[in-house]
C-alpha positions as CSV (number, residue, x, y, z in Angstrom):
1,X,145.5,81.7,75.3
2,X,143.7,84.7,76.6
3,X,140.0,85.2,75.0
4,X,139.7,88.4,72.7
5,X,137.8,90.6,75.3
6,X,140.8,89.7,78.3
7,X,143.7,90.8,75.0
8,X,141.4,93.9,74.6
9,X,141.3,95.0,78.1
10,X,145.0,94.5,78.4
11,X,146.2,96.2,76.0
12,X,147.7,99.5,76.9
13,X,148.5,102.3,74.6
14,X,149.4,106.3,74.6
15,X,146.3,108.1,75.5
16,X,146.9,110.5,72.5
17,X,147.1,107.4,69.6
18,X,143.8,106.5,71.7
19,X,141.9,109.2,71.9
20,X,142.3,109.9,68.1
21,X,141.4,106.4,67.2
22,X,137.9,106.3,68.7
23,X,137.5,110.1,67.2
24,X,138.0,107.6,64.2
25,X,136.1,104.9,64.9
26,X,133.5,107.1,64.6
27,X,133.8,106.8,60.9
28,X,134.9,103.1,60.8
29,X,133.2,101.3,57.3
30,X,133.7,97.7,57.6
31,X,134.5,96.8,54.0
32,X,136.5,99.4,52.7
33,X,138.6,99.6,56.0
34,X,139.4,96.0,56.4
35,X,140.1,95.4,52.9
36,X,142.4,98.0,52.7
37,X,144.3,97.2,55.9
38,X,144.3,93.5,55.9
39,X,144.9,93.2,52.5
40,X,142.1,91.3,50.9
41,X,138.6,90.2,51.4
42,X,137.4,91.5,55.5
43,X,136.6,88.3,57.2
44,X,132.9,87.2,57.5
45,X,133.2,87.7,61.5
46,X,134.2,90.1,63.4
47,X,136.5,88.0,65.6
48,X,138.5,86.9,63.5
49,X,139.1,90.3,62.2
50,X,140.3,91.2,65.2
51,X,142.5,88.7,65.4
52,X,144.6,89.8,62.3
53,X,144.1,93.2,63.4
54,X,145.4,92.9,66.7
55,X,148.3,90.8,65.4
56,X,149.3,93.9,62.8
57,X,148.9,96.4,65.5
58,X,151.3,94.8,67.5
59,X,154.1,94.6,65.2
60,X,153.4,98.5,64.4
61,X,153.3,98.9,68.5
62,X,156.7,97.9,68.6
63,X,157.9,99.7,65.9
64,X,156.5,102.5,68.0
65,X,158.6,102.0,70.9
66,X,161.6,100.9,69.1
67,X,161.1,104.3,67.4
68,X,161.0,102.6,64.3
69,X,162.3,105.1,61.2
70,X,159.3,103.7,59.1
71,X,156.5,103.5,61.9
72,X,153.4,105.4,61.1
73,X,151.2,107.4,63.7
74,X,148.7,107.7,61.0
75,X,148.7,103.8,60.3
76,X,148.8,102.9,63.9
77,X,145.3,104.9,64.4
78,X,143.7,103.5,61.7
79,X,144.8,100.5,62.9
80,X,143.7,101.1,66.7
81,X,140.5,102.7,65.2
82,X,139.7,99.6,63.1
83,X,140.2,97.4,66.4
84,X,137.8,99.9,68.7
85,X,135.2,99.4,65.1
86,X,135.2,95.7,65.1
87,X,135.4,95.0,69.4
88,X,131.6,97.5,69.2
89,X,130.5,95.3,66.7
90,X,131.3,92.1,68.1
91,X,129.8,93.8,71.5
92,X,126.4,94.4,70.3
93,X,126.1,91.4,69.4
94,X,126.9,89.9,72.7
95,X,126.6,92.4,75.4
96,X,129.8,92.6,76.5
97,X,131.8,96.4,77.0
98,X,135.4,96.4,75.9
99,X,137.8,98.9,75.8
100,X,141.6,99.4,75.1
101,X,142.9,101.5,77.8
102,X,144.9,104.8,77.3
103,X,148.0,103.7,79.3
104,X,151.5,104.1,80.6
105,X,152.9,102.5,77.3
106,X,155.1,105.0,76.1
């Protein structure tokens, strides 16, 4: 199983869902955010937040490229912008630079 920084790196989305999810990453709030998209209590780290993030954001991705008739650009940036929240917070606290990559995933 790949660690949480390699599954970062590798993941590859449209540069336009990127781009607007670090604009709002920028505003990222823990609590509120994570409660609202995980649907309960946020988790007490920030990896395993990620986890269940990552995991809902890839059922969305694919709804995306299936063209899914109830897929949700909206959802899927607050989704990627949740991820690009928690993967800064886990890097300050260990130094490590991580970043999804605006890709050929159409």
């Amino acid at each position: 199983m790949q660690d949480l920084h390699s599954r970062l790196g590798a993941m590859r989305r449209p540069r336009l869902l990127v781009r607007a999810a670090r604009i709002g990453a920028n505003e990222y709030r823990r609590r509120p955010h994570l409660a609202r998209l995980l649907g309960g209590p946020c988790p007490p780290q920030h990896g395993a937040a990620l986890l269940q993030l990552m995991e809902l954001e890839e059922m969305l991705d694919d709804g995306r490229q299936r063209r899914a008739a109830d897929y949700s650009a909206a959802q899927h940036v607050e989704l990627l912008a949740a991820i690009i929240g928690e993967a800064r917070a886990l890097q300050s606290g260990l130094g490590a630079s991580v970043q999804i990559s605006a890709g050929a995933s159409a």
